[in-house]
KEMI-270964 format. One record per residue (C-alpha): x, y, z. Coordinates in steps of 0.5 Angstrom, whole numbers, padded with zeros to 4 digits, always signed. Layout:
BEGIN
XYZ/...
# end
This chain:
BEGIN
+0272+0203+0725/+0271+0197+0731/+0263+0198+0729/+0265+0198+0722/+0267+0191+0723/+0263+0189+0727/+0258+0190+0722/+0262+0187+0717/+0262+0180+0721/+0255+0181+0722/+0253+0182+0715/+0258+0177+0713/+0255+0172+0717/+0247+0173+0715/+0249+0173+0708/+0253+0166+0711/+0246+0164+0713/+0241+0167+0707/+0247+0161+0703/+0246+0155+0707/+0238+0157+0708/+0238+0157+0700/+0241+0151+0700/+0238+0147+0703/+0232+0149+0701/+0234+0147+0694/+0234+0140+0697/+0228+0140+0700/+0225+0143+0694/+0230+0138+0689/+0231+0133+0693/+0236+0130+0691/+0240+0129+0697/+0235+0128+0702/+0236+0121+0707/+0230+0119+0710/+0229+0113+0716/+0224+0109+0716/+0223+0110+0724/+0220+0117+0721/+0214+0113+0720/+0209+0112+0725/+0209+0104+0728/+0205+0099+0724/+0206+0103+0718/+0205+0099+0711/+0210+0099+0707/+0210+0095+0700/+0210+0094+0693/+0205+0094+0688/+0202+0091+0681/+0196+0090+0677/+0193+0084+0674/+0193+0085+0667/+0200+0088+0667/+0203+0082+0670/+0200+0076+0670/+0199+0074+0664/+0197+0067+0662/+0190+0071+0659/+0187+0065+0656/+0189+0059+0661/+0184+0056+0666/+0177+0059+0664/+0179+0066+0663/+0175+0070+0658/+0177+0075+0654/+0178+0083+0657/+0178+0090+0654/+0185+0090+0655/+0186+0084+0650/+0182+0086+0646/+0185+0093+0645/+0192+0090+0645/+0192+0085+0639/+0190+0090+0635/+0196+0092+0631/+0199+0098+0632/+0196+0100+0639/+0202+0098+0643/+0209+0099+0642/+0213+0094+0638/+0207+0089+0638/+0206+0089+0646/+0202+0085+0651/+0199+0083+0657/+0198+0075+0653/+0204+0074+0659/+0206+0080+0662/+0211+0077+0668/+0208+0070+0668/+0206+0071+0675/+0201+0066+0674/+0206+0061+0674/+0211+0064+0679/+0207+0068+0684/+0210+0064+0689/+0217+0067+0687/+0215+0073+0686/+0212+0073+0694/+0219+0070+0696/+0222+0076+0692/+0217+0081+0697/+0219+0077+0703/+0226+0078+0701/+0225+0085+0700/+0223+0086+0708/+0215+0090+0706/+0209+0087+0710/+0204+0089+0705/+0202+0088+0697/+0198+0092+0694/+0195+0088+0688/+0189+0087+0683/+0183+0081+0681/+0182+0080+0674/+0175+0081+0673/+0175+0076+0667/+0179+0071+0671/+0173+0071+0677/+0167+0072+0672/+0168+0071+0666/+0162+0073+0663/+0159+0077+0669/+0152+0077+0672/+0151+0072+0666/+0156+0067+0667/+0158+0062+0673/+0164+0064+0679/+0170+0061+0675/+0173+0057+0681/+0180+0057+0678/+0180+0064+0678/+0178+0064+0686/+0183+0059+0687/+0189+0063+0684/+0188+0069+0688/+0186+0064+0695/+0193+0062+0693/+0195+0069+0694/+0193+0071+0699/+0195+0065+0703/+0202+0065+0701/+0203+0073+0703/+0200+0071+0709/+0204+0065+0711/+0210+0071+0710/+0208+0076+0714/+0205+0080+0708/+0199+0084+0709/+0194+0083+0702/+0192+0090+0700/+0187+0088+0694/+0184+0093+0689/+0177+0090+0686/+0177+0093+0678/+0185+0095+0676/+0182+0098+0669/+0181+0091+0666/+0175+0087+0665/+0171+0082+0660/+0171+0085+0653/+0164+0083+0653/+0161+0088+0657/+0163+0093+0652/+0161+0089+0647/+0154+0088+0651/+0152+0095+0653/+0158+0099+0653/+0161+0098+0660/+0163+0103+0664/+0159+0109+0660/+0152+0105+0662/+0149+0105+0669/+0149+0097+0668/+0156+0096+0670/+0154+0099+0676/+0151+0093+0678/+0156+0089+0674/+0162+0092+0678/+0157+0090+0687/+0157+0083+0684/+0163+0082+0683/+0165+0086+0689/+0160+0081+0693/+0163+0075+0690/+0171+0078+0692/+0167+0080+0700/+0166+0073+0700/+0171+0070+0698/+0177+0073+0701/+0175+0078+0706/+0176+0073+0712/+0183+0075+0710/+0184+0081+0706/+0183+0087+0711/+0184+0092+0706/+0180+0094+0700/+0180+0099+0694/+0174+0099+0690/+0177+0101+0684/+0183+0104+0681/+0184+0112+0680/+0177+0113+0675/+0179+0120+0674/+0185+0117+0670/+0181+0112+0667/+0176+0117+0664/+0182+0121+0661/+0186+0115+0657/+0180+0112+0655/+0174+0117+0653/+0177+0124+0653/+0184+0123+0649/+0182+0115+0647/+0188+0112+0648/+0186+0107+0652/+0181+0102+0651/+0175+0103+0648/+0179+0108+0645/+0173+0114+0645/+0175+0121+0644/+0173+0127+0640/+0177+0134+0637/+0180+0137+0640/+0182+0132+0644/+0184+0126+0639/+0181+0123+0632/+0177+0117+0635/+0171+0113+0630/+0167+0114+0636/+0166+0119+0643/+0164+0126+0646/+0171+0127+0650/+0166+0133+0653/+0161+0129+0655/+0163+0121+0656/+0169+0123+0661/+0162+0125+0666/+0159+0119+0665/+0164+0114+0667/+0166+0118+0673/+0159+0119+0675/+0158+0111+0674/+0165+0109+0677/+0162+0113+0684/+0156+0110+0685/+0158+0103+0683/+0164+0104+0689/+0158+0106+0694/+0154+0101+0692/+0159+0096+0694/+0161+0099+0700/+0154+0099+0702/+0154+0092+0702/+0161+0091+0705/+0159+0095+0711/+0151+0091+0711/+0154+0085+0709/+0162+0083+0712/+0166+0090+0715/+0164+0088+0722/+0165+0080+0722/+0171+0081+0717/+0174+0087+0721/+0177+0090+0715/+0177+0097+0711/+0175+0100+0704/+0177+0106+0701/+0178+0108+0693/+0184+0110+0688/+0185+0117+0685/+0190+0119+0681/+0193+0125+0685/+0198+0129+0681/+0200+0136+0684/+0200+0143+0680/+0203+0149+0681/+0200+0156+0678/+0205+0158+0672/+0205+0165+0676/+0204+0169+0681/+0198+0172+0679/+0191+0171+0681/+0188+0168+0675/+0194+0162+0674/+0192+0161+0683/+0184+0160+0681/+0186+0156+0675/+0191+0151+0680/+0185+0151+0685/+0180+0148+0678/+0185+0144+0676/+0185+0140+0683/+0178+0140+0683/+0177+0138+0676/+0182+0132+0677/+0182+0130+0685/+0177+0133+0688/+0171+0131+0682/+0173+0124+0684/+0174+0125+0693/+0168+0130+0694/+0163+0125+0692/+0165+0120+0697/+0166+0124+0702/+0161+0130+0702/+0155+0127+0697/+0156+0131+0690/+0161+0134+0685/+0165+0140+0687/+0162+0147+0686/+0167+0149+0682/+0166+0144+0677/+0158+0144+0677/+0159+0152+0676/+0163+0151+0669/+0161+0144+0667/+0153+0147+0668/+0147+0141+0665/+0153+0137+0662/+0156+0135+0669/+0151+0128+0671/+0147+0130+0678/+0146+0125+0684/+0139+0123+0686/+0137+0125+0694/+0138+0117+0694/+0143+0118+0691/+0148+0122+0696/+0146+0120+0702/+0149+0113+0699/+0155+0116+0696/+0157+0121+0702/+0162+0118+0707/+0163+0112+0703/+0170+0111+0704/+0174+0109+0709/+0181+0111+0707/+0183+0115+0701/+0189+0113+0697/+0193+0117+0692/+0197+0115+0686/+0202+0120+0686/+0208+0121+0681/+0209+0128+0679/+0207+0136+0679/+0206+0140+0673/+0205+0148+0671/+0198+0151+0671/+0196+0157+0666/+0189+0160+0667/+0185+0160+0660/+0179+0163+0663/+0181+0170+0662/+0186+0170+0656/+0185+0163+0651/+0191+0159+0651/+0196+0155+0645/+0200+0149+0648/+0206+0148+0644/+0205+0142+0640/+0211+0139+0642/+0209+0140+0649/+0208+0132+0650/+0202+0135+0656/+0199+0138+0650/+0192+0136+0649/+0189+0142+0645/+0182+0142+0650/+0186+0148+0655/+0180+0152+0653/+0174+0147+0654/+0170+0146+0660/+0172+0139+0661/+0179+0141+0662/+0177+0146+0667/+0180+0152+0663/+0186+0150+0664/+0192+0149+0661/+0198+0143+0664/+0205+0143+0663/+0212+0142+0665/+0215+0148+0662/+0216+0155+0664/+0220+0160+0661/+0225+0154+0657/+0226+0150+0664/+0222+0144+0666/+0219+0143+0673/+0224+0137+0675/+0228+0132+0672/+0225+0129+0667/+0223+0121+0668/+0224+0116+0661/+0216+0117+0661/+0214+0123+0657/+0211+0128+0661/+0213+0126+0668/+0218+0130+0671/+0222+0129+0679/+0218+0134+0683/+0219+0131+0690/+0215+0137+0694/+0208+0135+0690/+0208+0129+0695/+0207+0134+0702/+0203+0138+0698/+0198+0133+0695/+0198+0130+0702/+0196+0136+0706/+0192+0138+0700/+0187+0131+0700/+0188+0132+0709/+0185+0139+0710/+0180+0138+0704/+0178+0131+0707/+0178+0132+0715/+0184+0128+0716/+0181+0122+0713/+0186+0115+0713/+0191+0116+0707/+0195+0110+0703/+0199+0112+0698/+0198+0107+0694/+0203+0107+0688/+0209+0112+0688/+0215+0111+0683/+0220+0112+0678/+0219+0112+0670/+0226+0109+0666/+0226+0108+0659/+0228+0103+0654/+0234+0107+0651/+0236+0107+0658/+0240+0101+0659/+0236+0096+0665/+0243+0097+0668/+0245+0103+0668/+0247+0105+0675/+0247+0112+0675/+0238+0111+0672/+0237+0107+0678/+0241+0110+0682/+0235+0116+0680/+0230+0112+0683/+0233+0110+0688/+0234+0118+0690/+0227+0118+0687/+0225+0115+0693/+0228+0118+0697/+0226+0124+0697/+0218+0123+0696/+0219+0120+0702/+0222+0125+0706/+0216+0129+0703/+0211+0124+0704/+0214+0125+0713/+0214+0131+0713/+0207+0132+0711/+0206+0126+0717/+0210+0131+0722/+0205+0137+0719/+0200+0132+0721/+0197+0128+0717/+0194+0121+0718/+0198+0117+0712/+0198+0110+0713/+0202+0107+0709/+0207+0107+0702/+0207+0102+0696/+0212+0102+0691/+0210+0103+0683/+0212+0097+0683/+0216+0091+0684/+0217+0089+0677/+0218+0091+0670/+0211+0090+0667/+0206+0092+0662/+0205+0099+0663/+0199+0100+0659/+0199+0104+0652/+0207+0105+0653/+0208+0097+0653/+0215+0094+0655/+0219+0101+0653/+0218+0104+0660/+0220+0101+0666/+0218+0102+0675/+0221+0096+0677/+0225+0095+0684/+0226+0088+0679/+0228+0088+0672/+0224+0083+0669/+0228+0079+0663/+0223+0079+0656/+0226+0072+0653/+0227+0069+0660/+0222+0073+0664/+0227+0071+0670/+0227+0076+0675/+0234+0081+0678/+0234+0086+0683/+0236+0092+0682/+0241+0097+0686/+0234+0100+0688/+0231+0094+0691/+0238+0093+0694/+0236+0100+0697/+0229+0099+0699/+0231+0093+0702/+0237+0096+0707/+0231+0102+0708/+0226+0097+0710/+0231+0093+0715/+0236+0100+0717/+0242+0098+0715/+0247+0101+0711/+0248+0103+0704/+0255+0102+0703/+0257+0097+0698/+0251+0096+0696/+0254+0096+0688/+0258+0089+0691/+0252+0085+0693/+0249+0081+0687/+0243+0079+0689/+0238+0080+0695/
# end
């Protein structure tokens, strides 16, 4: 009878334990309730916001700034929602100086931001260095300094001179390669005695899907089954600008480091896009299909840079259709980067469309009817499985709270890549409007958003990856591309008549994060 009861307890007990280890598990996992500490990051770690030119800045015509893709594309009607634009944007033209006492309030000692192409050249090679263009952005940079605020600058942000389309198509002609290293040289020798930490461009791999596989981007190619566009190979186009943006990066990373890194002292790397995938199920066919969707996103991007050519993966499907390096060519792009950084926002689903053709549901927003095309890798992507999403959905379509993506990208990108320096350089939260600006219970989602991808992102340093710094997307309400004004990843809410700039609860947290103080009463203070 004793024995019998001392089974009991002790059967009770490792049910009690099985209970809590569930639990917190699901924390992990959900991340709802994690607290994270800054002194969880090692010492000189960057902690900052980020922005782009075109989405805040504004003032498109002001000061011999020529006309940009995104201009263009902008003021056609029906592009945007509700007629939207980057003709103002946040104005931070005219109030970067407030905008950078705002950063300096909030306690970050980094700011990831863009140059304008079109307000540094406005006519490329073809025209003159536009010193009211040089003069915003020393501007800049000199008031960040004077606040402690390191300048993290990323070179080409999406957006360019209209006339490169018009001239020779941009991004798909190998002439925007030597376009992209004069910019580059003309940006080295203007602010690299004071700027240490250079992106050469924005996630291409992005780029290349919005603009020439779906076509919702600017120029706006595509081809079926991908979308109805008046011009575009969504099979082939795609190759060409990634293939062109890799050798456009080296070559400008051959001249920093001939020409500036050793006097200048400073770093230069590149942006992916960095979405974390999960295989649908268990079986062999969903993980193989997982391991092609990284490669076919992340890796296509990274692997050049670092081991000279595509990965093997996307040769093997993609076969002639895939652009091949030059012996040249791979001695330039292989070790071209000194850090990578990655914008990660979210994880979605994987299904394998090698063995079995795949129907993504038409109200499945990830939908894009090329899951059995080579391009895709044959894989279809969502956020759905058996009726449940992945996470809690944000107020952008497809984009689900996954906090456990962030350790698993890291470590995926530290083993791939041999432990090179990462950044995360964009990381954030997507309201809506239909979700009041100040509607406590949305911020107070961003704010556990945060939280949470920041416990993952310590938990991946503490595994050993070597992450350097942590950029919030983003320090204000913005133009946010095809969606306009209607989503919304600011710390600080940003008035569209007024544009008068409000701190958030979330700014109010990043604040007390970044100085280790205490959340209570943090829905009392009014302003920071």
């Amino acid at each position: 009878m004793k024995t019998s009861w001392t089974l009991k307890k002790y059967y009770f007990i490792i049910c009690i334990l099985l209970i809590l280890q569930h639990v917190y598990s699901n924390k992990i996992i959900n991340g709802w309730e994690e607290e994270v500490k800054k002194s969880e990051f090692p010492n000189g770690f960057l902690f900052g916001t980020s922005t782009s030119a075109y989405q805040v800045e504004g003032a498109y015509s002001e000061d011999g700034r020529s006309l940009s893709n995104w201009d263009t594309y902008c003021h056609i009607n029906g592009r945007i929602p509700n007629g939207g634009s980057g003709d103002i944007a946040d104005d931070h033209y005219h109030r970067y100086l407030e905008d950078i006492d705002i950063m300096a309030s909030l306690g970050v000692n980094a700011y990831r931001f863009s140059i304008s192409w079109s307000r540094i050249l406005p006519r490329g090679k073809l025209g003159l260095v536009n010193p009211a263009g040089i003069k915003f952005y020393n501007n800049i940079i000199d008031s960040l300094l004077l606040k402690g605020i390191i300048p993290f600058v990323t070179i080409h942000h999406y957006d360019y001179p209209q006339e490169f389309e018009d001239r020779f198509q941009a991004w798909l002609s190998p002439l925007m390669q030597e376009e992209f290293v004069y910019f580059a040289e003309i940006c080295f020798k203007s602010f690299g005695n004071r700027v240490k930490y250079w992106a050469t461009l924005n996630e291409p791999n992005l780029y290349m899907e919005m603009a020439y596989l779906k076509g919702v981007f600017p120029p706006s190619h595509c081809s079926p089954p991908f979308g109805k566009c008046s011009y575009g190979n969504s099979d082939i186009e795609p190759l060409l600008v990634v293939h062109n943006s890799i050798l456009a990066h080296a070559k400008a990373v051959k001249i920093y480091r001939d020409q500036f890194q050793e006097k200048q002292g400073g770093t230069i790397g590149m942006v992916a896009s960095a979405y974390m995938y999960k295989p649908m199920t268990d079986n062999e066919a969903d993980n193989k299909a997982t391991n092609r969707a990284l490669a076919f996103h992340v890796a296509w991007l990274l692997d050049p840079l670092v081991y000279g050519d595509y990965p093997i993966e996307m040769r093997h499907y993609l076969g002639t259709k895939l652009p091949i390096f030059s012996s040249e060519e791979k001695i330039l792009i292989k070790n071209s980067t000194d850090f990578i950084g990655l914008n990660h926002y979210t994880t979605w689903f994987v299904k394998d469309c090698l063995n079995s053709n795949c129907t993504c549901m038409e109200s499945d927003v990830l939908c894009t009817h090329g899951e059995n095309r080579a391009i895709r890798g044959y894989v279809l992507i969502t956020g759905q499985k058996d009726g449940a999403y992945i996470g809690d959905q944000m107020g952008m379509p497809g984009v689900y709270v996954v906090p456990q993506g962030m350790e698993d990208i890291v470590d995926y990108v530290n083993k791939r890549y041999n432990n090179l320096p990462i950044f995360v350089t964009e990381n954030g939260y997507a309201s809506n409007e239909n979700q009041e600006e100040y509607d406590m219970d949305q911020d107070r989602k961003r704010i556990k958003y945060h939280k949470a991808y920041l416990a993952s992102l310590a938990r991946s340093i503490r595994n050993g990856a070597d992450v350097r710094g942590y950029f919030v997307w983003s320090l204000m309400d913005n133009f946010e591309w095809r969606f306009g004004y209607t989503v919304k990843f600011g710390l600080y809410h940003v008035d569209r008549f007024s544009l008068n700039r409000s701190p958030k609860l979330s700014a109010h947290w990043f604040r007390d994060f970044l100085t280790n103080t205490s959340l209570n009463n943090i829905q009392a203070k009014s302003s920071i």
